[in-house]
C-alpha positions as CSV (number, residue, x, y, z in Angstrom):
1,X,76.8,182.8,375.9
2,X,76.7,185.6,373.5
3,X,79.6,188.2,373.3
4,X,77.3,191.7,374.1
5,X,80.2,193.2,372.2
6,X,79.8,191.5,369.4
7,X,78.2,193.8,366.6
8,X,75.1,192.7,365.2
9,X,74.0,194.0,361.5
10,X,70.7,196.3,361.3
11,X,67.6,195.0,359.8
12,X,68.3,198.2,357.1
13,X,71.9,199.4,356.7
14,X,72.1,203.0,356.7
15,X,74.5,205.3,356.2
16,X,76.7,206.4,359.1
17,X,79.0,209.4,357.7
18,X,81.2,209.0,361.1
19,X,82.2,205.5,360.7
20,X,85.8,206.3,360.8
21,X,89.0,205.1,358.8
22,X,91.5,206.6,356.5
23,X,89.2,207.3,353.7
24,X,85.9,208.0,355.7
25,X,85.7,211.8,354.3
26,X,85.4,210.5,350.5
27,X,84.0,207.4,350.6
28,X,80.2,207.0,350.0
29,X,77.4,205.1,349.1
30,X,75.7,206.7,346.0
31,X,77.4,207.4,342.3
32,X,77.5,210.4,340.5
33,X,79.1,214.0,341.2
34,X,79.9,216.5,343.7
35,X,80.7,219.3,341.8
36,X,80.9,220.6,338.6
37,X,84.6,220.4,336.5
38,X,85.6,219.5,333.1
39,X,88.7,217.7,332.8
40,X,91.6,219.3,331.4
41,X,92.8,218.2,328.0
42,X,96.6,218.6,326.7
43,X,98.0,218.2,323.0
44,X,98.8,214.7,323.0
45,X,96.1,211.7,321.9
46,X,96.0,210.3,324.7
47,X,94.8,211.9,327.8
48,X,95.0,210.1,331.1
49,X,93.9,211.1,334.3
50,X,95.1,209.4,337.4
51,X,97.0,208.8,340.4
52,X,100.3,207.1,341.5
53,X,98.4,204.1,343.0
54,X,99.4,200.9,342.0
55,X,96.0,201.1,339.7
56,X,97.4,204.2,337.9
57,X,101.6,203.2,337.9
58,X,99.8,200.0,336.0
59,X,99.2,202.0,332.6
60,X,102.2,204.5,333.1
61,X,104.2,201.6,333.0
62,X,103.1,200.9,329.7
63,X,102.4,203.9,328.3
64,X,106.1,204.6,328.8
65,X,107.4,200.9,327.6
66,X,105.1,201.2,324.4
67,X,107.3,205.0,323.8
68,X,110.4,203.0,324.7
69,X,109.8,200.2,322.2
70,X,109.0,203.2,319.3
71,X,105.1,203.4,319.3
72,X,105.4,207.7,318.7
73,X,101.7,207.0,319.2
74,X,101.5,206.4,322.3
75,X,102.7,209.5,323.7
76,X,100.0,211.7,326.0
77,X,99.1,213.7,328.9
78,X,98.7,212.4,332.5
79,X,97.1,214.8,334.6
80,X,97.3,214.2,338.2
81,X,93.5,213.5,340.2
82,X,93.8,214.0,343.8
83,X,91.2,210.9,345.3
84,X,92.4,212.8,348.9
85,X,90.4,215.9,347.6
86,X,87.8,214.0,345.8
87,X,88.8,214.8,342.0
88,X,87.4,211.7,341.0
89,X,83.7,213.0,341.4
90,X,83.9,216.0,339.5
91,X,81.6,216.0,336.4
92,X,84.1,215.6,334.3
93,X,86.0,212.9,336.0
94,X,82.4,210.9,336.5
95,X,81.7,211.4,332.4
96,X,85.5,209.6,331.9
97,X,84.8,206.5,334.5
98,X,81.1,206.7,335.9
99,X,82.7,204.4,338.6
100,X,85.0,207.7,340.3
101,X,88.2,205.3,340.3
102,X,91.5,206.3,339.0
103,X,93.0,205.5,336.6
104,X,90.6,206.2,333.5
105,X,91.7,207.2,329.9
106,X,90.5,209.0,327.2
107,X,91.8,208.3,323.7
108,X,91.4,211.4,320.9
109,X,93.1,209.6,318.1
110,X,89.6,209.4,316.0
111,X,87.1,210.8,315.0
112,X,85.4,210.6,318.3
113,X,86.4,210.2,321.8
114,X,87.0,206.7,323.5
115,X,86.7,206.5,327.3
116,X,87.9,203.4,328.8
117,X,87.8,202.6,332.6
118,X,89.1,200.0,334.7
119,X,92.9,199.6,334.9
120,X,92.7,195.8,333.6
121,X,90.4,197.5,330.2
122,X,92.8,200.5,329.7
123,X,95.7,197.9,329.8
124,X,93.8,195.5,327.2
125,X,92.7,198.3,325.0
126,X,96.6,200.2,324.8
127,X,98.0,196.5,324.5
128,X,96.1,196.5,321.4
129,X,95.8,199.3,319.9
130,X,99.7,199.4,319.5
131,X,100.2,195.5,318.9
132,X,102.5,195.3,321.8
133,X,102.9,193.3,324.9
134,X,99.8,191.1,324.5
135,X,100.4,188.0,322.8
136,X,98.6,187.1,319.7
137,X,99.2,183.3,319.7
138,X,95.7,182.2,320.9
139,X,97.6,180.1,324.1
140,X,99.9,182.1,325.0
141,X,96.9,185.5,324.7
142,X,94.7,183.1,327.0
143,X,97.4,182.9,329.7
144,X,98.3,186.9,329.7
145,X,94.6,187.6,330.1
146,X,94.5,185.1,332.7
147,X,97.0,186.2,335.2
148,X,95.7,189.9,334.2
149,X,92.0,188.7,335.4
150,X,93.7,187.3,338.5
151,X,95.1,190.7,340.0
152,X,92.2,192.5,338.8
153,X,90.3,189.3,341.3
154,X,92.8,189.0,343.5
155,X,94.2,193.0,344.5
156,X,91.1,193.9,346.3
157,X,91.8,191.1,349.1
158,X,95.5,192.5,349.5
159,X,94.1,196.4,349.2
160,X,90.5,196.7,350.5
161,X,91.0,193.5,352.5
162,X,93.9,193.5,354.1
163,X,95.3,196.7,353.6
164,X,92.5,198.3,354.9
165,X,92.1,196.4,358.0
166,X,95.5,195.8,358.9
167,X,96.6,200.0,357.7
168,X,93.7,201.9,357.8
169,X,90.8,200.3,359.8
170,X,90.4,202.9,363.1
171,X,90.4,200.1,365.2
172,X,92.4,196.9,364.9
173,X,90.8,193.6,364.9
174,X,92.4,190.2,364.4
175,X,89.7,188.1,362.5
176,X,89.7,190.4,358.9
177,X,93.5,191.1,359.3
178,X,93.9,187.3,360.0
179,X,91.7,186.4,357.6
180,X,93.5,189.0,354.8
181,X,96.4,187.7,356.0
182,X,96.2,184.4,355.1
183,X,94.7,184.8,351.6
184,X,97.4,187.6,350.6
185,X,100.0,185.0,351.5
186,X,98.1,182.6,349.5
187,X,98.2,184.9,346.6
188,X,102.2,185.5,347.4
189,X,102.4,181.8,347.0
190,X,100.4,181.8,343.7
191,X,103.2,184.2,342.5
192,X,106.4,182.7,343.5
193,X,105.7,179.1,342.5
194,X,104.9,180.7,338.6
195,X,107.8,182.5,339.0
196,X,109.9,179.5,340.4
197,X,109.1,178.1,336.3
198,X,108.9,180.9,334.1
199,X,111.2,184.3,333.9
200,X,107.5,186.5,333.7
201,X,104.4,185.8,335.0
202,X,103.2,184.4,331.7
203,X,105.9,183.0,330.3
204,X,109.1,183.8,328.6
205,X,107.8,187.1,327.5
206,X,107.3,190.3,329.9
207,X,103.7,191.4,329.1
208,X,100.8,193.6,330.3
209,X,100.4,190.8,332.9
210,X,103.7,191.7,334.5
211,X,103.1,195.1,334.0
212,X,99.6,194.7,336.2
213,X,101.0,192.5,339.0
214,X,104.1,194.7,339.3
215,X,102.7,197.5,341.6
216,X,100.8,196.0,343.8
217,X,103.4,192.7,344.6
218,X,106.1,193.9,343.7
219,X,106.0,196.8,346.0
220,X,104.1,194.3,348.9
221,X,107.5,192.3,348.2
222,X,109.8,195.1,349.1
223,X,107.5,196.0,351.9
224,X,106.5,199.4,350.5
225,X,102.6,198.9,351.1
226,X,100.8,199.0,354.2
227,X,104.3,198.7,356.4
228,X,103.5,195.0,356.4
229,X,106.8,193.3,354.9
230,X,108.0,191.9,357.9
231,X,104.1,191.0,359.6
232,X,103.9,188.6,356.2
233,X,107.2,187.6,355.8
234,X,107.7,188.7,352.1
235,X,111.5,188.0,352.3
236,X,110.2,184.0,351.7
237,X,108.7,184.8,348.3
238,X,112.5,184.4,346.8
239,X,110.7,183.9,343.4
240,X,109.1,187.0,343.6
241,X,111.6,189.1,344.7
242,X,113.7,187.9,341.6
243,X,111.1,189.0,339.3
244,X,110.4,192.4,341.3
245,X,113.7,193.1,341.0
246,X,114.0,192.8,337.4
247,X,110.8,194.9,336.4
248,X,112.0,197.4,339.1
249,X,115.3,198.0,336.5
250,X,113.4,198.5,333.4
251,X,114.0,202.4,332.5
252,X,110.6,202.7,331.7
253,X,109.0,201.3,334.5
254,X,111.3,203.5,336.6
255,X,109.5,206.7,334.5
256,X,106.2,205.4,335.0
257,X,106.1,205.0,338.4
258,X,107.1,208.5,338.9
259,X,104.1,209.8,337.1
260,X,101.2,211.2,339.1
261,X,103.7,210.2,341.7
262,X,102.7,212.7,345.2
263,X,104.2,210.7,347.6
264,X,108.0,209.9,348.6
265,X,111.1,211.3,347.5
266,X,110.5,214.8,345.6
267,X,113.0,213.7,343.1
268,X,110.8,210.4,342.6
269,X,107.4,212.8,341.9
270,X,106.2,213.8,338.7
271,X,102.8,215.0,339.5
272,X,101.7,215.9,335.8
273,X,103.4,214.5,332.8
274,X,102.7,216.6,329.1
275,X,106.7,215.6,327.2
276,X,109.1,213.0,327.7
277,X,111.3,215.7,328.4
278,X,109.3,216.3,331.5
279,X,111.4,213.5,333.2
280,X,114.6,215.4,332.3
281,X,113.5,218.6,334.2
282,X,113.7,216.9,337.6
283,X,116.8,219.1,338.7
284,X,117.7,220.3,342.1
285,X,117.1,223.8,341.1
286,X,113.7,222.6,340.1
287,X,112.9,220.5,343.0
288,X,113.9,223.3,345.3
289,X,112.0,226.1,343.4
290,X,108.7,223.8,343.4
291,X,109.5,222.7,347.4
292,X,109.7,227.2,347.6
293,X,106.1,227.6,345.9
C-alpha cells in the first residue's frame, strides 16, 4: 500500500516562494539581478568580494600565504558581500560572477579587468599568476588539481546535502540526512586514508589543494559546521585531525580566515580587509567602539 504521505512530484514544478528553510528568502530559480549597485573598488590590484564561508576563507587563505611567502603582488581589497541580504544579486556583483555565489575576484593588474568565478578557478588562476603553491612538475600538478576537483565534486554533498538537511531543512527527515550522512563519512574516509600516507593532501608539499579542503573538513573535523561533530563521529578521522591541526597553525591561514569573517568571536572578525595592517587594529578599544556603533 502506498504511504498517502508520501510526496509525489508535479507533472510541472513551479515555484513555491513559501517552501521554507534557512535560506528560503534568497534563494530562487531564475539568474540575473535584483537591484542596481556597482561594486566598490579599493587601491589594491586585486579586488575580492566575498564572504567568510568556507568558499570565500578558500582564497583568503592564499591570498594571505602568497603575502607571507613575499608575492607584494598579491596584496588587495576584500570587501565583505552579505548572501543574508542578497549582495550577491546586485548588478555589480552579477557582472563579477553571473552565477551570484561568493567568492568572485576581480584582477586590475592589466590593461583590462579579469573576473574570475568559482572558488576552485580563482584558486587555479592566483596559484598561477604568482608561481606559488601549484606544482609545475606535470605528476605532481595532475594530483593538486585532482584533489582540488574533488572538493569542488565532493563539498556540495557535505553543504547542500547534508548540511542542509540535517541544519537547515524545516523539517527533519531521515532518508537525505541518512543518505548525506553516509557519503560525507565516505568522503572523511577518502581524507584520512591520504592523510594516513602523505603529510598534505597531495603530497609532501602544502598546496592550493590543502588550502581548498581546509575549510570545509577541517572545520567538519573540529565539529564547527552544522553542529554535527559528534552525529558523525569526526573524532575517528585521526588522520585528519592531524592535518587540520597543522593548517589551523599557519599564521596566514589564521588571517585569512578572519577576513569577511561576521560570525563568532568579534576579535576573530575582520569584515573588510584594505592593509595588512588591518589585522593589527583588532584592539579592545576597537572591538568595543565598533560593538558601540
Amino acid at each position: 500500500m502506498t504511504d498517502q504521505s508520501e510526496y509525489v512530484p508535479p507533472k510541472i514544478w513551479t515555484w513555491d516562494k513559501d517552501s521554507g528553510g534557512r535560506f528560503a528568502n534568497i534563494n530562487r530559480p531564475i539568474a540575473g539581478p535584483t537591484h542596481d549597485k556597482d561594486l566598490p573598488i579599493g587601491k589594491h590590484p586585486l579586488q575580492l568580494y566575498s564572504l567568510g564561508t568556507p568558499n570565500g576563507v578558500k582564497v583568503t587563505v592564499l591570498l594571505e600565504e602568497l603575502l607571507a611567502a613575499g608575492h607584494s603582488g598579491a596584496e588587495y581589497d576584500a570587501w565583505l558581500i552579505n548572501i543574508g541580504e542578497g549582495d550577491q544579486f546586485s548588478s555589480g556583483f552579477v557582472d563579477a560572477n553571473p552565477n551570484s555565489k561568493i567568492p568572485a575576484l576581480v584582477d586590475r593588474s592589466g590593461a583590462e579587468p579579469i573576473r574570475v568565478f568559482e572558488s576552485g578557478a580563482i584558486l587555479i588562476y592566483l596559484a598561477e599568476k604568482f608561481g606559488a603553491f601549484l606544482p609545475t612538475e606535470p605528476a605532481k600538478r595532475a594530483e593538486t588539481l585532482s584533489w582540488l576537483m574533488w572538493q569542488m565534486g565532493s563539498a556540495p554533498f557535505l553543504g547542500g546535502g547534508f548540511g542542509h538537511f540535517y541544519a537547515y531543512a524545516p523539517t527533519k527527515q531521515e532518508y537525505p540526512i541518512n543518505r548525506y550522512a553516509m557519503e560525507v563519512k565516505r568522503q572523511l574516509d577518502v581524507l584520512d586514508r591520504r592523510l594516513a600516507e602523505n603529510e598534505y593532501i597531495a603530497g609532501a608539499g602544502y598546496t592550493i589543494a590543502d588550502m581548498a579542503i581546509w575549510p570545509w573538513y577541517g572545520a567538519l573535523a573540529k565539529g564547527l559546521v552544522y553542529d554535527a561533530g559528534e552525529f558523525l563521529q569526526v573524532q575517528e578521522y585521526k588522520n585528519v585531525q592531524r592535518w587540520t591541526d597543522q593548517i589551523a597553525a599557519r599564521p596566514a591561514v589564521k588571517r585569512g580566515r578572519m577576513v569577511n569573517r561576521v560570525i563568532g568571536e568579534p576579535s576573530s572578525q575582520l569584515r573588510e580587509r584594505h592593509d595588512a595592517s588591518d589585522f593589527d587594529l583588532r584592539t579592545q578599544d576597537k572591538l568595543e567602539a565598533e560593538a558601540a556603533e
